[in-house]
N, C-alpha and C positions, 0 to 999 in steps of 0.2 A: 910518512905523509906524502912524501915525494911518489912513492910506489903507489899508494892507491888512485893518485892523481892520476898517474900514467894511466891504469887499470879502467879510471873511468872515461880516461879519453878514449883509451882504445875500444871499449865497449861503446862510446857514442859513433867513434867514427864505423864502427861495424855496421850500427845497426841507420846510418845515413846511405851508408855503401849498398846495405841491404834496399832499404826503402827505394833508393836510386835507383836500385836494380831492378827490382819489383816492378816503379813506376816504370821505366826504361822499357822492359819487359811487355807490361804489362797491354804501353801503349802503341808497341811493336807489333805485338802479337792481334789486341784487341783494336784492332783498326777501324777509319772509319765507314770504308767499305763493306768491311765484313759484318760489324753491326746492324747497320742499314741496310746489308742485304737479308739478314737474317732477319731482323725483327720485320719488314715490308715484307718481303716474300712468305714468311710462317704467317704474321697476319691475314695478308688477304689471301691466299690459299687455305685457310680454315674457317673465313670468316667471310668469302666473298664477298667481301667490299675493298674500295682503293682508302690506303693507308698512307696518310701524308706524316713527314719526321721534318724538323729543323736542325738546328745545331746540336751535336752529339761529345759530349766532354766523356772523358774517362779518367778516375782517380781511384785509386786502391783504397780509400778510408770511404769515398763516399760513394764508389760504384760506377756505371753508367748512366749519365743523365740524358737523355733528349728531351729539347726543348719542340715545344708544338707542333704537339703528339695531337693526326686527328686519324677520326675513321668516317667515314663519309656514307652518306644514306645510299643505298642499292638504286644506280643509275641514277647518281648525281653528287653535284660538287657541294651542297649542302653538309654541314658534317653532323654527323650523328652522336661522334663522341669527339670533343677537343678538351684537352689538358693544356695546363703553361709548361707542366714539365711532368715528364715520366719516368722516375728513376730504379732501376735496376741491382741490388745489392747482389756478387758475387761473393764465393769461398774462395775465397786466397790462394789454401794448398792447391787444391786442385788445378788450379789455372797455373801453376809450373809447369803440369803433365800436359800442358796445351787442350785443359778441359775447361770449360766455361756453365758453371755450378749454380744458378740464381738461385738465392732462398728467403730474398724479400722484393715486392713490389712496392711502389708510391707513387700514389696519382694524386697531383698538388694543383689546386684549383682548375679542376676539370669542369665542364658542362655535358650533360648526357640530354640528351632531347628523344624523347619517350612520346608515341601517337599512335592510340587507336583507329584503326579505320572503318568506315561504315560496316563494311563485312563481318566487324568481331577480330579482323586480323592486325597485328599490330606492324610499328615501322623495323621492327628486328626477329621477326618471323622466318624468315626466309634464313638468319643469319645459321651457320654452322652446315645444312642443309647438303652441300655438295661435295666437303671434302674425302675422299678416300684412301685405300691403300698407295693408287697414284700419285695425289697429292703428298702423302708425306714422304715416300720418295722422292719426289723431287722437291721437294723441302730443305733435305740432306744433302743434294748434287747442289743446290742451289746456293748453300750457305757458303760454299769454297772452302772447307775443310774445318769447319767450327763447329766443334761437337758440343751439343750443348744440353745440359741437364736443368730441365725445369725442376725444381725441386724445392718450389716455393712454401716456406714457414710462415711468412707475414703480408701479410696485401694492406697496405693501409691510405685511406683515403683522408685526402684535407679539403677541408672548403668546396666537395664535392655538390656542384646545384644539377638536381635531375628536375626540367621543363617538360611537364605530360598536358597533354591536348588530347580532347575525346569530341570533337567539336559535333559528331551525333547521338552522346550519353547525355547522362545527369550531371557526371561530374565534367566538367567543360574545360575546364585546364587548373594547374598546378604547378607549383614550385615549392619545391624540398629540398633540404641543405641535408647534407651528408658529412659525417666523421665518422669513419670506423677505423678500428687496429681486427683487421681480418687473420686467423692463422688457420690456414691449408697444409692440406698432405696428402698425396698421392698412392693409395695405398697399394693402386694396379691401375694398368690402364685404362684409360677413359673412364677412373672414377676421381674425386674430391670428393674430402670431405672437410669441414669448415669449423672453426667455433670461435667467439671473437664477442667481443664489445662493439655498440656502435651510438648515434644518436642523430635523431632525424629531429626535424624541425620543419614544420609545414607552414612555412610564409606566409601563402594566403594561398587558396582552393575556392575556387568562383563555380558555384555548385545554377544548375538550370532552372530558371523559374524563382533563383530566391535572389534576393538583391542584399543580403547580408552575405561575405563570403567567411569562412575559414581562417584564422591568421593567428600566426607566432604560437602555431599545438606544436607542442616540442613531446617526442619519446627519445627512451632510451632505454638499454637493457641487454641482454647476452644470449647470446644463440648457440647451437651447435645443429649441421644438414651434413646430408650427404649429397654429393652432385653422380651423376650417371652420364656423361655426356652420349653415350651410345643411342638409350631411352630416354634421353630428354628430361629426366625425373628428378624433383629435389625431394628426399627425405629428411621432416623436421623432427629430429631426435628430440629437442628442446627450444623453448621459447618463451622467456621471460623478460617481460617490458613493461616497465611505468607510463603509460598515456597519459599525458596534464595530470601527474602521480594518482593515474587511475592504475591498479598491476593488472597485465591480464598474463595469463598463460597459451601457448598455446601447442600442438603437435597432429602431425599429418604427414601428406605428403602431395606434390606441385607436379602435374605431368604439365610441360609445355610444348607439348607438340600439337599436334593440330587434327583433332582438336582439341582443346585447353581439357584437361581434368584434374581432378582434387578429391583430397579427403583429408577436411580437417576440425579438430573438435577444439575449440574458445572455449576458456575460463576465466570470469572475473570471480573473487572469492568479494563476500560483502565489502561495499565499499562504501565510503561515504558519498550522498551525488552532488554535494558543492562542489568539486573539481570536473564533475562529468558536466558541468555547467559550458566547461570550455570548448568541448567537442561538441557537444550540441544545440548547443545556442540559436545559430543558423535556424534551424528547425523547428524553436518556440517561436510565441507569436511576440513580439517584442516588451520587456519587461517583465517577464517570464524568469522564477527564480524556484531552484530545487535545494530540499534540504532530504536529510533522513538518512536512509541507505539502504542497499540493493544488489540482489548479486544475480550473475548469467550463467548461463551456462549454454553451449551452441555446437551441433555437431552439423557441418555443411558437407556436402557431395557432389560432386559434378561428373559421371562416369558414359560410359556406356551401357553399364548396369542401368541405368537411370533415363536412359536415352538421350545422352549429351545434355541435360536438362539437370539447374541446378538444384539439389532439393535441401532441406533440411529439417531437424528438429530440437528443439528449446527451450527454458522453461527462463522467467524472469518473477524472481523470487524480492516482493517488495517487503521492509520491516519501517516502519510508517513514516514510510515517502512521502514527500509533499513538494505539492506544485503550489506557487505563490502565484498570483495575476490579478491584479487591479483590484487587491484586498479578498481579493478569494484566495480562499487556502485550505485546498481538503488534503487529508492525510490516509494516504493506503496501507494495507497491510495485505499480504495474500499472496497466490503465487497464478504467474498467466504463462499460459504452456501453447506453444504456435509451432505451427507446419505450413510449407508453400500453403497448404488451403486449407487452414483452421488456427482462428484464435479462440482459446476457451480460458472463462475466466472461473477458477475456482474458490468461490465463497471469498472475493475480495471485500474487506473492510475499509468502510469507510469512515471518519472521525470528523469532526467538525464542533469544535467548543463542547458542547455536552450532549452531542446529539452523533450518534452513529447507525448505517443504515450497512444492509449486506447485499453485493451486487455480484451478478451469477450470471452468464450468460457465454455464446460464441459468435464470432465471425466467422462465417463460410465465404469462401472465394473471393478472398478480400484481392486481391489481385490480379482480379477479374471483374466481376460482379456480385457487390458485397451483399451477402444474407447476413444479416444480423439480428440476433436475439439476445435483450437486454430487459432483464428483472431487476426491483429492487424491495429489499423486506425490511422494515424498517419497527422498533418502536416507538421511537420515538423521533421525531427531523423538524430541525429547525430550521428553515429556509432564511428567515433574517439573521442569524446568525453566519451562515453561509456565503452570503453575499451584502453586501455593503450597502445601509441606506438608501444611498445615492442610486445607487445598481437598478434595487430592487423598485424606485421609484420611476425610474424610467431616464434617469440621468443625475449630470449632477446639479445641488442646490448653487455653487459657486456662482458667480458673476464674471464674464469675464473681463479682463481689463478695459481702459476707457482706450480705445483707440484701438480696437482689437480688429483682427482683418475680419471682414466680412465670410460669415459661412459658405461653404459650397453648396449651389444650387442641387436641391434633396432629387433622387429620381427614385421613379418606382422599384419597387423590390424586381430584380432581372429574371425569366424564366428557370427554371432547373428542367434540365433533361436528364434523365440518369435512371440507370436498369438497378440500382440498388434498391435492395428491400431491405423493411426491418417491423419487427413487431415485441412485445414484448407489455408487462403489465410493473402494476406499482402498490404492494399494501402497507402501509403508514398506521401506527397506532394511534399516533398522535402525531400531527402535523399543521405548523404552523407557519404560516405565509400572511406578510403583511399584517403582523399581530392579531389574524384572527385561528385561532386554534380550533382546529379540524381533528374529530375523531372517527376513527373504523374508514380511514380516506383508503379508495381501492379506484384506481384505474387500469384498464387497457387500452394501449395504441397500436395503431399498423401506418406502415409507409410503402404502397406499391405502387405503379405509375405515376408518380409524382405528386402523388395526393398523400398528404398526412391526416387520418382518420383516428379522435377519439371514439371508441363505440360504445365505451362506459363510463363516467367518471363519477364517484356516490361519495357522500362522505356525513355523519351527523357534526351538529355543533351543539352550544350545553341546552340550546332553545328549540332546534330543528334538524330538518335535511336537508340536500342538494340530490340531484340529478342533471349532468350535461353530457349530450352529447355532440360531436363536432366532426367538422371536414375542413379541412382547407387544400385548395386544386395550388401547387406550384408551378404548373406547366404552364401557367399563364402571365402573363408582363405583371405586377402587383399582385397577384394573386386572386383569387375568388374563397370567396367560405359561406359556410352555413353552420348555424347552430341551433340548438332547439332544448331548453333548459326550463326548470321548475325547483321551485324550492315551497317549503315548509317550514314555518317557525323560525326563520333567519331573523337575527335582529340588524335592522338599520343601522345603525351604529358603526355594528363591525362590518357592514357592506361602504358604510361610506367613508371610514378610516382607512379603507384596505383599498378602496379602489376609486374612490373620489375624494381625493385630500380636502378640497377646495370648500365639499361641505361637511365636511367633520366636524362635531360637535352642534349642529341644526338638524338632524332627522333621529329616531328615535320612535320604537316601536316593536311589532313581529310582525313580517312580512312573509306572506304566502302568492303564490303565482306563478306565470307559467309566461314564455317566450318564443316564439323562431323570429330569427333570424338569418340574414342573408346578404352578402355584398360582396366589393372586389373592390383591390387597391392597397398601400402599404402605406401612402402618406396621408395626412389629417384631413389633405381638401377631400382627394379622392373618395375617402372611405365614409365620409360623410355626404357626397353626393352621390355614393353607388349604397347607400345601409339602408335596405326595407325588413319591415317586420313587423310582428302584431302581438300580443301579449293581455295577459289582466291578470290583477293583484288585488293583495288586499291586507290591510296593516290593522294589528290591534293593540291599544293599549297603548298607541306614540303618542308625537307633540312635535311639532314643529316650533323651535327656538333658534336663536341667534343668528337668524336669516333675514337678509333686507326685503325679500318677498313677504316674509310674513310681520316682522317690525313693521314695515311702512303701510300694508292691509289695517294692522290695528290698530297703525295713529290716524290714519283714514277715515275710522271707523268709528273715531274715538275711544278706543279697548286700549289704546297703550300701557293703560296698569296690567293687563295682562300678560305682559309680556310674551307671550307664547299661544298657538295656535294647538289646543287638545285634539287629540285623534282617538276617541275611545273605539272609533271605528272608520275605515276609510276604505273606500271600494272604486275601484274604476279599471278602464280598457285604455289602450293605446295602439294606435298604426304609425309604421314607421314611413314615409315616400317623401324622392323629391326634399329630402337634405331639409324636412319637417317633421313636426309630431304632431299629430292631433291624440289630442287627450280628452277623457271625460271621466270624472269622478266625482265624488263626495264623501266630503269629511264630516262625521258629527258627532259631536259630543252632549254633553246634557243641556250647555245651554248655547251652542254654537252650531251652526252648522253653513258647511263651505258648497253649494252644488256649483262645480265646474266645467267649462267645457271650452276649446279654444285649441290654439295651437303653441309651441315653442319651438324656434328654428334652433339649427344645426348652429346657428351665429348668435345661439341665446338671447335671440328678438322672441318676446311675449304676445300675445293676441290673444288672451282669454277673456271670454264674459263669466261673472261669478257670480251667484245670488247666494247675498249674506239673509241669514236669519238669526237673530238674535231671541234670547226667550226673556221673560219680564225681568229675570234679574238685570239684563245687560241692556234692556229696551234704554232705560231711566240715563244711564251714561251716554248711550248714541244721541239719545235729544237733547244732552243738555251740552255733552264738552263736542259735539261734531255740527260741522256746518249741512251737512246733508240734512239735515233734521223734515226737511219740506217736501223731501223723496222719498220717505217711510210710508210704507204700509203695513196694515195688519194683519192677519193670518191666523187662523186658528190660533191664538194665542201668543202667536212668534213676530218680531217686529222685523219686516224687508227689507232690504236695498239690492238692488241691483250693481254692480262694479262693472268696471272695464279696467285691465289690467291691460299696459302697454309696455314699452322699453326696453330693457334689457333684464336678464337673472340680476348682473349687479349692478343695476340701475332701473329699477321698475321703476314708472306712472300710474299711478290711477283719475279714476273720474269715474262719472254714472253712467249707467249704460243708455242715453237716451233713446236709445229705440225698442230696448224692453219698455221704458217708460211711454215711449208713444203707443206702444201698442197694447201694455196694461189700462191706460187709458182711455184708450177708441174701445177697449171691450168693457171697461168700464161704463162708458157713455152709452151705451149700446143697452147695457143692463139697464139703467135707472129710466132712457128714454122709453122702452119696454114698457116697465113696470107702469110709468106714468103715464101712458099713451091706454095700456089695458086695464088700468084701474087694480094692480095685483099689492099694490104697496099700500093701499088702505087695507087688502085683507088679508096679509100677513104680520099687517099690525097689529089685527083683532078689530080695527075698527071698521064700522061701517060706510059705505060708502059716501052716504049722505051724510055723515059727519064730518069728511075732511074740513079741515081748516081753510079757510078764504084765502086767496090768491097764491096755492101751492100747484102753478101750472105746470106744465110741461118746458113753459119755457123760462118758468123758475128758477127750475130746476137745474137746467144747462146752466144756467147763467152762474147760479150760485157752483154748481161742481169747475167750473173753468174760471171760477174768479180767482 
């Protein structure tokens, strides 16, 4: 017991005597001159910049440490790279033989400050640039006899933050956290070659023009390059990374000399795009959400083959993708294949609840001045399905709260300038908007100086046809447009559900006619004080019901058992000027009939005069339930009134038209004075003259017609 005890003491005390020695040695030899001269002097002699060191400790377990380690921006005290600490791992043996062996690096909360300049050139361009054979000669005389072997296995970075600024790019500035375990090896002069783990994390990236930035996209993943320091060149053997556990792949190669070159081909294999949600976020329009999944594929170029100019080409392969947005949700399928100057879309699918449509087209010069052409073939498309009640009605039904802040004052739609064109057409089998279902729908448009022109749009429904066509000028503050449309056999009904909620369920019928129109403006005042146009129709087989214009006519009228105004036929014209309509028509049915003429403003103020005629079935009612009764006339067998129609659409007035009535009765009085003055009313009676009856004078006659 006694012996092994000795044995172990003598083995401890050796290897203290050793360590001692080592340390002793080590800190003897590895001085702090010598370090400081080497490490400053090889620095800025390779890297042409001034190289600031602090305090420099030396220990054989844990290496060479210097504390605040910087490197400074070309002509200034700015530093370009500052560490807390930079530690240095040597080999042991070697440093007996007075050789100094490094085979790991550590850079422990470092700051690297990265900035592109207007020119394209960055703040570490210039860096490596000057050193030569000279330089590393005196590198050697400079160090004081410390021969040293770079021979670095490991580079490993802690809590590394690189700060990038591009303050005349897109991307405007950045901060990136950095960890990686780097392992290098020198296989000949001025080459590296590298392979390693790492993991970046993008803090936040404040991108140009968008006010949503970038923040907490974390990658990670494992590399292997080769560095060239002679040509400037890194080759990416391999490159495998999870992006917000997006994998992409990637392999090429990085020239950084000047100018910048490349060639490198991107692979995402299908992915799901709820995670690609994180990286591009920034770039939807707010509440914007992706499901599905989608894969890439990207080979990029930047050479002198190319003329310094980057190019590339692409394909993005959807398997039915979907973009969410304020209850829209269509669903892709397809593949889109792009170049600097061509997006082509080949036979992309679209989904949509039960209705799917095939869209085909390309963007030329989108990078320039976009040509675009965009088809869509469809058999069947549901547009309410596609878009949300609310949407499709022109906003939402909601209310909003009681005390809710006052809307921003509306302004006109704003000019567009823009050299982009686009055209393209649209065939639907069945096509349904606003509940009215559209068959054999075929349109074409075009977009060229700022004007969007339909030049065809046709389509039947199970009663008729359509015909429109239209302009609208955007190069103007509000806009300007013209249209000029006709239809055949449309029924009222599905004109006034689909586009006049208000009267839905009151109009009823088939309507045939024809329109132009013409105005300027994008808000409700404007577009109603700038809308002229002129038009005539003509409806068969309606009725006007559950309408206050026509309810309160018939109680008027005394017809209210009728509940409803028949249109077995109705014909009239319209001009639109001056934020008015003058109208003139007539409705009639077998025993009804409406002749109209008058105006309705823009502010659904009425001002028609109407001449009702009743036929004998409906005379017997107006005499007995209506107070009008003493304003009737008769008519070839029809009983009259004349109306005036005032107020409002939903709030009409009536009363009699007393100046139809004054003037039916001046031509009135005119007749009988006539007759009585030339003796014509004995002989249309058959009788003779000399037989009239005693005191039927002429001024009887007055007397009695105006009593």
């Amino acid at each position: 017991m006694k012996t092994s005890l000795k044995i172990a003491l003598a083995l401890f005390l050796v290897v203290v005597l050793l360590i001692g020695g080592l340390t002793f040695f080590a800190k003897s030899y590895l001085t702090d001159e010598r370090i400081r001269t080497y490490i400053v002097d090889t620095a800025e002699k390779s890297l042409g910049r001034k190289v600031g060191l602090g305090a420099i400790q030396v220990s054989i377990f844990k290496g060479i440490s210097v504390k605040d380690f910087e490197i400074k921006e070309k002509a200034s005290e700015t530093p370009f790279v500052k560490a807390e600490s930079f530690v240095l791992k040597y080999q042991l043996l070697p440093l007996l033989s007075k050789s100094l062996v490094i085979d790991e690096l550590q850079l422990v909360n470092a700051r690297l400050r990265v900035q592109k300049n207007a020119d394209g050139t960055f703040n570490f361009s210039d860096i490596g640039r000057h050193p030569g054979k000279e330089g590393t000669k005196g590198r050697q005389s400079d160090t004081q006899g410390l021969p040293v072997a770079l021979n670095v296995r490991s580079l490993t970075l802690k809590n590394t933050v690189m700060e990038y600024a591009e303050p005349a790019g897109k991307l405007l500035k950045a901060r990136i956290l950095i960890d990686a375990d780097l392992g290098i090896a020198s296989p000949s002069s001025g080459m590296i070659s590298s392979a390693g783990h790492f993991r970046l994390t993008v803090a936040e990236a404040v991108l140009k023009d968008n006010p949503r930035p970038l923040k907490d996209l974390s990658a990670e993943g494992a590399y292997q390059i080769g560095l060239n320091m002679s040509s400037k060149r890194v080759d990416i053997t391999e490159f495998k990374a999870d992006i917000a556990k997006v994998p992409v792949t990637m392999k090429g190669y990085i020239s950084y000399d000047d100018p910048l070159s490349f060639a490198l081909d991107l692979n995402m294999p299908e992915t799901k795009l709820a995670p690609i949600q994180q990286i591009v976020g920034p770039f939807l329009p707010a509440g914007t959400a992706l499901d599905g999944a989608a894969s890439l594929a990207v080979s990029a170029e930047q050479s002198a083959t190319t003329g310094n100019r980057m190019t590339f080409k692409g394909q993005l392969l959807m398997n039915n993708a979907a973009v969410s947005a304020k209850g829209f949700r269509p669903v892709l399928s397809g593949t889109v294949r792009f170049t600097p100057d061509l997006i082509s879309l080949d036979k992309i699918r679209l989904v949509a609840g039960e209705s799917s449509a095939e869209v085909s087209g390309q963007v030329r010069e989108y990078a320039k001045t976009p040509v675009i052409r965009l088809d869509i073939r469809a058999a069947s498309l549901n547009v309410d399905a596609l878009v949300p009640a609310a949407e499709v009605a022109g906003g939402s039904t909601k209310e909003g709260p009681a005390g809710a802040a006052p809307k921003k004052e509306e302004k006109e739609f704003e000019p567009v300038q823009t050299k982009a064109r686009a055209e393209g057409s649209a065939e639907i089998g069945n096509f349904i908007f606003r509940g009215v279902a559209i068959r054999n729908f075929r349109t074409d448009y075009a977009f060229r100086d700022n004007v969007f022109r339909i030049s065809s749009m046709t389509g039947n429904t199970l009663s008729g046809s359509f015909r429109l066509q239209a302009a609208v000028d955007l190069s103007t503050r509000g806009t300007t447009y013209t249209m000029n449309a006709d239809t055949t056999g449309i029924k009222l009904e599905d004109i006034t559900a689909a586009f006049a909620p208000k009267a839905k369920d009151t109009l009823y019928g088939v309507l045939s006619g024809k329109m132009e129109a013409s105005g300027a403006g994008s808000l409700a005042a404007s577009i109603k004080r700038n809308l002229k146009g002129k038009g005539a129709f003509s409806v068969k087989d309606g009725k006007i019901r559950n309408a206050k214009v026509s309810s309160g006519l018939l109680a008027f009228l005394g017809l209210q058992d009728l509940r409803e105004i028949p249109m077995d036929k109705a014909d009239g014209s319209f001009t639109i000027a001056d934020s008015t309509m003058h109208l003139t028509s007539m409705i009639s049915s077998r025993d009804l009939i409406l002749d109209e003429k008058g105006t309705i403003g823009m502010d659904e103020r009425l001002d028609l005069a109407i001449l009702a005629k009743a036929s004998e079935k409906l005379s017997p009612k107006m005499l007995s339930q209506s107070s009008i009764s003493q304003f009737l006339s008769e008519e070839k067998g029809w009983t009259v009134i004349p109306l005036k129609v005032g107020g409002t659409v939903t709030n009409p007035s009536y009363g009699i038209d007393m100046q139809y009535v004054g003037k039916r009765l001046q031509k009135k009085a005119g007749e009988e004075i006539f007759k009585a003055l030339s003796g014509d009313s004995g002989k249309k009676s058959g009788e003779e003259p000399q037989k009239k009856k005693k005191g039927t004078t002429p001024d009887d006659l007055l007397k009695g017609f105006f009593r």
